[in-house]
FIDREN-843487 format. One record per residue (C-alpha): residue number from 0; residue in one letter; x, y, z. Coordinates in nm, 2 decimals. Example, Ala and Ser with C-alpha at 12.3 -4.5 7.8 and 13.67 -1.06 7.14 Angstrom:
<num->0 residu->a east->1.23 north->-0.45 up->0.78>
<num->1 residu->s east->1.37 north->-0.11 up->0.71>
This chain:
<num->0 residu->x east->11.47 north->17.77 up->-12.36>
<num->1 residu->x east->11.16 north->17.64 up->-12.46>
<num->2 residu->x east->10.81 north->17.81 up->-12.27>
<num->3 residu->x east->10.68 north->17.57 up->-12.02>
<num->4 residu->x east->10.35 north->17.35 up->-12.14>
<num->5 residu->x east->10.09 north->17.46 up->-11.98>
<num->6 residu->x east->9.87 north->17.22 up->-11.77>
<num->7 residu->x east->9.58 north->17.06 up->-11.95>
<num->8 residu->x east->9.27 north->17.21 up->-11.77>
<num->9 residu->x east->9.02 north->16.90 up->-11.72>
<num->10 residu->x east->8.64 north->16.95 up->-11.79>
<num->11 residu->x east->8.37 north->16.94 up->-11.53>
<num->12 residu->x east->8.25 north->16.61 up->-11.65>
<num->13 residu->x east->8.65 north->16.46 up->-11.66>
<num->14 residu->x east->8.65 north->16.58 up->-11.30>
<num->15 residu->x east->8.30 north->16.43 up->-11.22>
<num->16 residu->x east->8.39 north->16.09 up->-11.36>
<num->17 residu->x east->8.77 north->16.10 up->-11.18>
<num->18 residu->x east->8.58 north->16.18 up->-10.81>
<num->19 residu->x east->8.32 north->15.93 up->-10.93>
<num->20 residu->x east->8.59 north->15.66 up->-10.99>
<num->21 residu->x east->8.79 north->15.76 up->-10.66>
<num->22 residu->x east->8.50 north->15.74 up->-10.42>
<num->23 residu->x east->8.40 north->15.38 up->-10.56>
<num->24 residu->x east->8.74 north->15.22 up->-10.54>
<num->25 residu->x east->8.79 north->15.39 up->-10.21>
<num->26 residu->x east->8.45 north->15.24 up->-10.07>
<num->27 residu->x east->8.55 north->14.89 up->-10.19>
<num->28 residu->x east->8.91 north->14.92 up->-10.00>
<num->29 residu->x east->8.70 north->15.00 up->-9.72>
<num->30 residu->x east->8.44 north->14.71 up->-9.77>
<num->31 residu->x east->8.74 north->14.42 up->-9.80>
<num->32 residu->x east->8.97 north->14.60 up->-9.54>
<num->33 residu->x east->8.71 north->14.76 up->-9.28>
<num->34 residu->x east->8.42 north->14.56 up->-9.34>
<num->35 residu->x east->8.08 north->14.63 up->-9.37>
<num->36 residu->x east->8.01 north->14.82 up->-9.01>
<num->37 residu->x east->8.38 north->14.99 up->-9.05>
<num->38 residu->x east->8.27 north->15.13 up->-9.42>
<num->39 residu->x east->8.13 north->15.45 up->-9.32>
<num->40 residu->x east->8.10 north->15.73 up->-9.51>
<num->41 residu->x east->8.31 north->15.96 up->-9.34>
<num->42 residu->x east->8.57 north->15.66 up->-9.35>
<num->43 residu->x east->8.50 north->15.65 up->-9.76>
<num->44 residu->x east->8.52 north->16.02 up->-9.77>
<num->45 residu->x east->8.88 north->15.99 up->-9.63>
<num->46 residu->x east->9.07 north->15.71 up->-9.82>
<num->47 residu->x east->8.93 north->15.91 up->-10.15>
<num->48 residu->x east->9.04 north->16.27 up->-10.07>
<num->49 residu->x east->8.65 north->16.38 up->-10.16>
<num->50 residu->x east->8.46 north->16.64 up->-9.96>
<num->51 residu->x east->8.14 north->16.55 up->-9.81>
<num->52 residu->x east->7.96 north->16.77 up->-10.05>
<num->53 residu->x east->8.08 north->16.58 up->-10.35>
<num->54 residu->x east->8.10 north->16.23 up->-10.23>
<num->55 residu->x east->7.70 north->16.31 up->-10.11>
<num->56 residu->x east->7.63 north->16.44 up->-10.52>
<num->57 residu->x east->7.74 north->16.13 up->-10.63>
<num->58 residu->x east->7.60 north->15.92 up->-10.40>
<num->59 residu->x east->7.30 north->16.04 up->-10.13>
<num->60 residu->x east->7.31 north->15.73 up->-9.97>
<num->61 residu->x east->7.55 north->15.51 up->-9.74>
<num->62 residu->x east->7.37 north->15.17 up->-9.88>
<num->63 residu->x east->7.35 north->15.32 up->-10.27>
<num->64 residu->x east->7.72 north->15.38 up->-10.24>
<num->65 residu->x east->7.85 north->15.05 up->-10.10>
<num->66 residu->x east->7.60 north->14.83 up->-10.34>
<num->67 residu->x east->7.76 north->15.08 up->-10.63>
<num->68 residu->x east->8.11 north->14.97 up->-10.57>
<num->69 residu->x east->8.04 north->14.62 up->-10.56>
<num->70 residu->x east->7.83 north->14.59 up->-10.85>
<num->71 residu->x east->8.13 north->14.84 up->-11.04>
<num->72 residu->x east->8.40 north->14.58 up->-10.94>
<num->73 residu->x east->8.19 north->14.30 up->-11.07>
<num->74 residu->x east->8.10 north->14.41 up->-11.35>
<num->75 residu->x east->8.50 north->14.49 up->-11.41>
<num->76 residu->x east->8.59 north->14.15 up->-11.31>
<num->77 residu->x east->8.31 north->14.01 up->-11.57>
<num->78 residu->x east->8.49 north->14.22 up->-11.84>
<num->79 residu->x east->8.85 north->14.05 up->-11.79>
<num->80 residu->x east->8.65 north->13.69 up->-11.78>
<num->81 residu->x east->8.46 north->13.74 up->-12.15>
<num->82 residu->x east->8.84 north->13.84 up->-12.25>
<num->83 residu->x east->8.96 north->13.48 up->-12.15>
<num->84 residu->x east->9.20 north->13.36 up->-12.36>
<num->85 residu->x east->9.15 north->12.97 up->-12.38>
<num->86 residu->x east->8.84 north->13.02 up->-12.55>
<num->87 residu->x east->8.94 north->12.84 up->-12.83>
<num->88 residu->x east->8.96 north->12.52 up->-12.67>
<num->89 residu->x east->8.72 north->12.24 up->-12.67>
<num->90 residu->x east->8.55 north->11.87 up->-12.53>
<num->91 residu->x east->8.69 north->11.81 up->-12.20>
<num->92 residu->x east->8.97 north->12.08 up->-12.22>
<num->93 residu->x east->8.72 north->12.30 up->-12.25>
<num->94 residu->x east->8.53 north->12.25 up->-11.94>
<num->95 residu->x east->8.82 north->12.22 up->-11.70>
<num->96 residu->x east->8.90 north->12.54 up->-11.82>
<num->97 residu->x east->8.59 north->12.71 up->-11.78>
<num->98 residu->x east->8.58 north->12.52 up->-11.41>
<num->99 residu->x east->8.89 north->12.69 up->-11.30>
<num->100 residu->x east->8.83 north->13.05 up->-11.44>
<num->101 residu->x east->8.48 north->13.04 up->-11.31>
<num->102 residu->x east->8.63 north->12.93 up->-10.97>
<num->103 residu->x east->8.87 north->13.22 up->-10.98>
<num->104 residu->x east->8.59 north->13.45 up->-10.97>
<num->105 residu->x east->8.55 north->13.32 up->-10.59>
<num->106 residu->x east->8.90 north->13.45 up->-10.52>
<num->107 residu->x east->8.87 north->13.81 up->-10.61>
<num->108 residu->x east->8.77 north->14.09 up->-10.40>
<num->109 residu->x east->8.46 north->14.17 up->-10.57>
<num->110 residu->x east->8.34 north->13.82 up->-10.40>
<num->111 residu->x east->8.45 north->13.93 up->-10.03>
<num->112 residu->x east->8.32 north->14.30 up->-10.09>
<num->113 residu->x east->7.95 north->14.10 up->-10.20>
<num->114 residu->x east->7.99 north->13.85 up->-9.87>
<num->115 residu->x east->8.01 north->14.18 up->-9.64>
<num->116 residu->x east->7.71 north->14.35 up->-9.81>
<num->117 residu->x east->7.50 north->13.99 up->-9.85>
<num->118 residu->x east->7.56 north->13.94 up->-9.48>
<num->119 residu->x east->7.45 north->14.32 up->-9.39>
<num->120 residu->x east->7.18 north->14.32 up->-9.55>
<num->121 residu->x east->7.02 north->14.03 up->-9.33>
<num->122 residu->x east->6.96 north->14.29 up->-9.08>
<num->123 residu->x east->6.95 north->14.59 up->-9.27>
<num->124 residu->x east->6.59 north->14.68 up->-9.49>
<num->125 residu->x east->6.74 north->14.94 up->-9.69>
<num->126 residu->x east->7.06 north->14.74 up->-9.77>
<num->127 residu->x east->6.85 north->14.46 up->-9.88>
<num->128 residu->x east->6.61 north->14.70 up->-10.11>
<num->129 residu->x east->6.92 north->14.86 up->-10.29>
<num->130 residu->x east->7.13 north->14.56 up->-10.33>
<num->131 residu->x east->6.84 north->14.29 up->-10.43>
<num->132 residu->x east->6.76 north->14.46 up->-10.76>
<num->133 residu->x east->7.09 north->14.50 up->-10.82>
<num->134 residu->x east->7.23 north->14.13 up->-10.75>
<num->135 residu->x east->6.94 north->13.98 up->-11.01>
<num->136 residu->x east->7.09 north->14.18 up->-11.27>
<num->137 residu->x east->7.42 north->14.12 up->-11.22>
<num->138 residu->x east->7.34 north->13.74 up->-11.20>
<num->139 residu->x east->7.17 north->13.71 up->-11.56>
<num->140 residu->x east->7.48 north->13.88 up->-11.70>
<num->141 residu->x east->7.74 north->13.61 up->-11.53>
<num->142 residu->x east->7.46 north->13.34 up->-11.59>
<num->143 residu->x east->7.55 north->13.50 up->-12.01>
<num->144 residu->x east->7.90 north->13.53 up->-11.91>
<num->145 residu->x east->7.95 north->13.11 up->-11.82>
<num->146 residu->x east->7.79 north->13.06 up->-12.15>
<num->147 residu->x east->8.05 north->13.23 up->-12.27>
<num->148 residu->x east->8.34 north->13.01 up->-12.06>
<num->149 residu->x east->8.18 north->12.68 up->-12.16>
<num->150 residu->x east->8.13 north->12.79 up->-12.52>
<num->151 residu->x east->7.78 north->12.71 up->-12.71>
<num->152 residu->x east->7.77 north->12.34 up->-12.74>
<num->153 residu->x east->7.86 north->12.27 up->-12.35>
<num->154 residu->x east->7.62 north->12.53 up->-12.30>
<num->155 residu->x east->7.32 north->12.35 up->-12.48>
<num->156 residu->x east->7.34 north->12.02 up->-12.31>
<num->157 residu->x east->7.02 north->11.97 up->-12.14>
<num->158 residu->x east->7.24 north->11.89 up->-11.82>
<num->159 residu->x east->7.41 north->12.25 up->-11.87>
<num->160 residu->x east->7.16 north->12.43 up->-11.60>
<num->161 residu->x east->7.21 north->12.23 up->-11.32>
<num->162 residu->x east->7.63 north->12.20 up->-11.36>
<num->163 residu->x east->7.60 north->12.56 up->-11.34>
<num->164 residu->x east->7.40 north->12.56 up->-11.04>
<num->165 residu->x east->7.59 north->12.28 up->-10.86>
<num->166 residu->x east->7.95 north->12.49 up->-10.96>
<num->167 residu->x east->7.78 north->12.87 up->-10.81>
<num->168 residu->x east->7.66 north->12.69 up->-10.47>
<num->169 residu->x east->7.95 north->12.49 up->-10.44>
<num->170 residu->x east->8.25 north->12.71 up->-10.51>
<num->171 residu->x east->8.03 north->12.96 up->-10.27>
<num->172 residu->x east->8.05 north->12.75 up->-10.00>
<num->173 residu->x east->8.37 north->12.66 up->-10.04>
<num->174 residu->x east->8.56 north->12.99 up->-10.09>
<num->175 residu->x east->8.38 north->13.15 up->-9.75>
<num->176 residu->x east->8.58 north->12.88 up->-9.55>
<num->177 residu->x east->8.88 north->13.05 up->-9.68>
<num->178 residu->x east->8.80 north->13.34 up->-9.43>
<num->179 residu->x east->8.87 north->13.18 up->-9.12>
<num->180 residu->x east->9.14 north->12.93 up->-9.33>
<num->181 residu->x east->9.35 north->13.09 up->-9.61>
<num->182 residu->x east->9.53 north->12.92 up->-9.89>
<num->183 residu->x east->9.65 north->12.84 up->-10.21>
<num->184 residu->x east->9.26 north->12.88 up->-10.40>
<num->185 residu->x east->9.47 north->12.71 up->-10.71>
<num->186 residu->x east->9.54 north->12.40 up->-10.51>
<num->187 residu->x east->9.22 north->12.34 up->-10.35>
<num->188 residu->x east->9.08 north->11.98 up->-10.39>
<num->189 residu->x east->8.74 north->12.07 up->-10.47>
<num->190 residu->x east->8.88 north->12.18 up->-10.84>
<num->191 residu->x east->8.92 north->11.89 up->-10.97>
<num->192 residu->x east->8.59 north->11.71 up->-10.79>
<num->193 residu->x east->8.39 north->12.00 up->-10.95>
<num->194 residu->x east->8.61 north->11.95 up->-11.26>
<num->195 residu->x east->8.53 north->11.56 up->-11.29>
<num->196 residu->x east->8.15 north->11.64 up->-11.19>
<num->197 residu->x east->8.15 north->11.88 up->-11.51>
<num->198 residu->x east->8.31 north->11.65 up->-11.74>
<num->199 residu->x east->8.06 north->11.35 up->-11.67>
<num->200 residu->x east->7.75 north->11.53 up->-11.65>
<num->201 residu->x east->7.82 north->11.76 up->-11.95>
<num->202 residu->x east->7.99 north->11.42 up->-12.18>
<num->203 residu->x east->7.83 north->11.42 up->-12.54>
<num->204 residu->x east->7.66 north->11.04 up->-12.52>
<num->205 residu->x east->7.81 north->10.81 up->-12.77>
């Protein structure tokens, strides 16, 4: 009979990272499911099997924490969207495409876990200082990633700018009325309005 394997014994940095990891998805769980006021520490501490002690080396703050988890799941969510795989497409193809995966990023939990922090920090100074900073830089990498979705020559139309502007507030607006009325995001009539806006004010004149 052969001798038992031993267990591989992790490193102190492999253990680091694993608590690391745990206490950031646990804090988003707590964000979508709790909400802001219900994502307390001790809450976080709990859903990720932590001890105080470690969950406070990571993170010595309730505010740096939360603004950490969001900004991890973002920039998670803006890794699968540079990976799209209609990027080969082109003209008007092209756009509706990039309408609807762009559109999908307002139907993710990242974008609920941001509304709960947006809407705290209103009210809450320290909130606002840690998560301002934060939300600027995350914004000029999606502004790099929509580039990417509408591909180089959509993205130097002198109308590009303002699409992209029109397409953030709008699909904003749209996908916080899905917290008082859920439903199919895929079906919603606004896609193909914002796809038809798109394709007439990015069209290549003749």
């Amino acid at each position: 009979m052969a001798a038992p394997i031993p267990p591989t014994r992790r490193t102190q940095g492999e253990r680091r990272a694993s608590s690391h990891q745990l206490i950031l998805d646990a804090a988003v769980e707590s964000l979508v499911e709790d909400g802001y006021a219900g994502a307390t520490t001790v809450t976080i501490q709990a859903r990720a099997g932590v001890s105080r002690g470690r969950l406070l080396h990571h993170f010595p703050s309730r505010s740096a924490l939360l603004v950490a988890a969001a900004q991890h799941l973002a920039v998670e969510r803006l890794v699968d969207v540079e990976t799209w795989p209609h990027a080969d497409t082109t003209g008007p193809e092209r756009i509706d495409r990039a309408v609807e995966q762009l559109w999908s990023t307002f139907c993710t939990t990242y974008f609920w876990a941001a509304m709960e922090l947006w809407i705290a920090a209103r009210n809450d100074e320290a909130l606002r200082a840690e998560l301002l900073p934060q939300e600027r830089g995350l914004g000029a990498a999606i502004q790099r990633v929509v580039v990417t979705l509408f591909g180089a020559a959509h993205a130097a139309h002198p109308a590009f700018d303002d699409v992209r502007e029109l397409l953030f507030t709008g699909m904003r607006g749209v996908a916080l009325t899905y917290a008082l009325d859920p439903r199919d995001p895929r079906t919603d009539p606004h896609l193909a309005l914002w796809k038809r806006t798109a394709r007439r004010l990015l069209a290549t004149p003749e």
